[in-house]
C-alpha positions as CSV (number, residue, x, y, z in Angstrom):
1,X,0.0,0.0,0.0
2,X,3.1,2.4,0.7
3,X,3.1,3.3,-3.3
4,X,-0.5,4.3,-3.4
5,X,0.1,6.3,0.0
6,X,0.5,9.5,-1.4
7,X,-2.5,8.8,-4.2
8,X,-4.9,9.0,-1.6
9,X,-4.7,12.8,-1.2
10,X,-6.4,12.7,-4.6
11,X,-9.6,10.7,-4.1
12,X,-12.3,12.9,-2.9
13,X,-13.0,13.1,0.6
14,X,-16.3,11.8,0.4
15,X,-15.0,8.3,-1.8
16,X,-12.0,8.8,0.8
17,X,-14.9,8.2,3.7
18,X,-16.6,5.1,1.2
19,X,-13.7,3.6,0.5
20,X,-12.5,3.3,4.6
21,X,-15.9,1.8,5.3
22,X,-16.0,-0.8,2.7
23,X,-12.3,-2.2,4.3
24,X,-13.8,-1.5,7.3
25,X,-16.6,-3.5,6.7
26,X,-15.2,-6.1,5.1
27,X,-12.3,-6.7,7.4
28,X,-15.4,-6.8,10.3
29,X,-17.4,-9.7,8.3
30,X,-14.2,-11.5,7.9
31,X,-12.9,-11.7,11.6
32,X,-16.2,-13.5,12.6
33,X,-18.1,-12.8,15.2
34,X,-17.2,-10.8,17.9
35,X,-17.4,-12.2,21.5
36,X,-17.7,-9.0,23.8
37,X,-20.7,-7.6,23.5
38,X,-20.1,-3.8,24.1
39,X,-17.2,-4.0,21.4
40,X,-19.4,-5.8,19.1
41,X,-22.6,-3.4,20.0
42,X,-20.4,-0.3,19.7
43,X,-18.9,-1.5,16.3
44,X,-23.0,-2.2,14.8
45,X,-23.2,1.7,16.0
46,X,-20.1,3.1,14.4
47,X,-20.8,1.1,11.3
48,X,-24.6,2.3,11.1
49,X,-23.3,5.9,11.0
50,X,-20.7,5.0,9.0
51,X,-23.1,3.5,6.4
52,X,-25.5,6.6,7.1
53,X,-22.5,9.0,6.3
54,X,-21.3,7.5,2.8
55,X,-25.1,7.7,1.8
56,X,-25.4,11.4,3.1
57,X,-22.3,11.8,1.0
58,X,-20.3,13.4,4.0
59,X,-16.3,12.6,4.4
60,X,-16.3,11.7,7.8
61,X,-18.9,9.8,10.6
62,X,-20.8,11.8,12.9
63,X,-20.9,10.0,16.4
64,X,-22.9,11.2,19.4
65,X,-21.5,13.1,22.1
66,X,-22.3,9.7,24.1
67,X,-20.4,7.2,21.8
68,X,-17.7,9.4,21.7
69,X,-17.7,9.5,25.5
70,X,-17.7,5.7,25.8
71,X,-15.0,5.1,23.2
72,X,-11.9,4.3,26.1
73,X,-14.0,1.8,28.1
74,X,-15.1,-0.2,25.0
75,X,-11.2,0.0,24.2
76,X,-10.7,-1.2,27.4
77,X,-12.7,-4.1,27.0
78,X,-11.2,-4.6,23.7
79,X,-9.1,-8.0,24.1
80,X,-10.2,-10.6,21.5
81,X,-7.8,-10.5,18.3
82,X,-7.9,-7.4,16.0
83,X,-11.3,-5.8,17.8
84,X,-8.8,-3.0,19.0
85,X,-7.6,-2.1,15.6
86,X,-11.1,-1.8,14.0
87,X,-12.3,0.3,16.9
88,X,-9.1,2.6,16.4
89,X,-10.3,2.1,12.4
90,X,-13.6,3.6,13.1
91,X,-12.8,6.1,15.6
92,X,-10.3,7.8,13.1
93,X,-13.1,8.2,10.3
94,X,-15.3,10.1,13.3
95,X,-12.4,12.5,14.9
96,X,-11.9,14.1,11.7
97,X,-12.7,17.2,11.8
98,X,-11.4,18.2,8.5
99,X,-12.8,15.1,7.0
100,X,-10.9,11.8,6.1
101,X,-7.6,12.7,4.8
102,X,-5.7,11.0,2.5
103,X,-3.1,10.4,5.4
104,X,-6.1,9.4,7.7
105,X,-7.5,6.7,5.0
106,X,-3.8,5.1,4.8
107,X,-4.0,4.8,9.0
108,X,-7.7,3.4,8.4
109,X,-6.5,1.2,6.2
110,X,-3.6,0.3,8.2
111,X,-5.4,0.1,11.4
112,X,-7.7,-2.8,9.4
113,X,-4.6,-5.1,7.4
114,X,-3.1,-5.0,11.4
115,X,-6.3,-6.1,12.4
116,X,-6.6,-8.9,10.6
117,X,-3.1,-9.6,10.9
118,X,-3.9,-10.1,14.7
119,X,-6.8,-12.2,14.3
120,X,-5.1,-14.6,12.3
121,X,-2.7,-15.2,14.7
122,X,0.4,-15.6,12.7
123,X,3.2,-17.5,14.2
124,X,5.6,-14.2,13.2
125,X,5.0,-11.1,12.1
126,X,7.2,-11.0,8.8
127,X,6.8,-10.3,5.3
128,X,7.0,-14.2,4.5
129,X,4.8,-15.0,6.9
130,X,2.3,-12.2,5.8
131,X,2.9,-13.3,1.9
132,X,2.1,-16.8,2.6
133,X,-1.2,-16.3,4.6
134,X,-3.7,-16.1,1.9
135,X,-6.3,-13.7,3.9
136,X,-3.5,-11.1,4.2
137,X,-2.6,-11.8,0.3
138,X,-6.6,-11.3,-0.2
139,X,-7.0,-8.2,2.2
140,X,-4.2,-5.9,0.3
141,X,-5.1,-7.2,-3.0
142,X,-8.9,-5.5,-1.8
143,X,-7.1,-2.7,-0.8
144,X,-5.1,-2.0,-3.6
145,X,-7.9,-2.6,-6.1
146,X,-10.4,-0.1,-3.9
147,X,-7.7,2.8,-3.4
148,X,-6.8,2.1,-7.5
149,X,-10.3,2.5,-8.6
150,X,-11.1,5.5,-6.5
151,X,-7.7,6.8,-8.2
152,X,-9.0,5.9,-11.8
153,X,-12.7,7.6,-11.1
154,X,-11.1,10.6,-9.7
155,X,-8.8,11.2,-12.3
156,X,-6.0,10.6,-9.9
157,X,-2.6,8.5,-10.1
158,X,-3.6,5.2,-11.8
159,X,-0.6,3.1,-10.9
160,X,0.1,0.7,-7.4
């Protein structure tokens, strides 16, 4: 993803906020259900505004005063595999408050690959290891391909 980093800049910030929730999303469905219910409750939230945002065509998520509040004690509670790194994910598409950045989508979509990364419990963290797991092959490849048509509809940098 480093090569397309500087490409993101040039997707509009409300695709920027589309393209966040669809990794988002689909990193979500892929770690299975989650066990701890105010993580997995406070997730359903984030990801109903989330979804309510990218329709209302706005480049960030606008959480309650409330959710906001009770973002450190879900994190708290946050122990199962990856749940950290998608709460982190979702929180950085809400406390934005110039909208998603280009620089703020690369830390979304970091936030997400290290996510999954730490629900498939790899027996190392190296490139090898990474290369030969095929869900973290799959994950960039969906990355990649979402950041490079964004690029291509926005008239951006087409290569990555």
């Amino acid at each position: 993803m480093q090569p397309l980093r500087e490409g993101l800049q040039n997707i509009q910030p409300p695709e920027r906020l589309a393209l966040a929730m669809a990794v988002i999303e689909r990193t979500c469905d892929g770690m299975g259900q989650i066990e701890t219910k105010e993580v997995r409750d406070y997730l359903d939230r984030g990801m109903t505004a989330g979804r309510e945002a990218v329709s209302a065509g706005r480049d960030k998520i606008e959480l309650s005063e409330e959710t906001l509040d009770e973002y450190e004690g879900v994190l708290d509670l946050a122990d199962e595999p990856g749940t950290s790194h998608m709460l982190s994910a979702l929180l950085a598409c809400a406390d934005a408050p110039e909208g998603l950045t280009g620089e703020v989508l690369y830390g979304v979509l970091s936030f997400c690959y290290e996510g999954l990364l730490d629900r498939e419990e790899l027996p190392e963290w190296t490139v090898e290891a990474e290369r030969a797991n095929d869900r973290c092959v799959e994950t960039i490849a969906f990355q990649r391909r979402l950041v490079h048509e964004a690029l291509v509809r926005g008239g951006g940098q087409r290569r990555g």
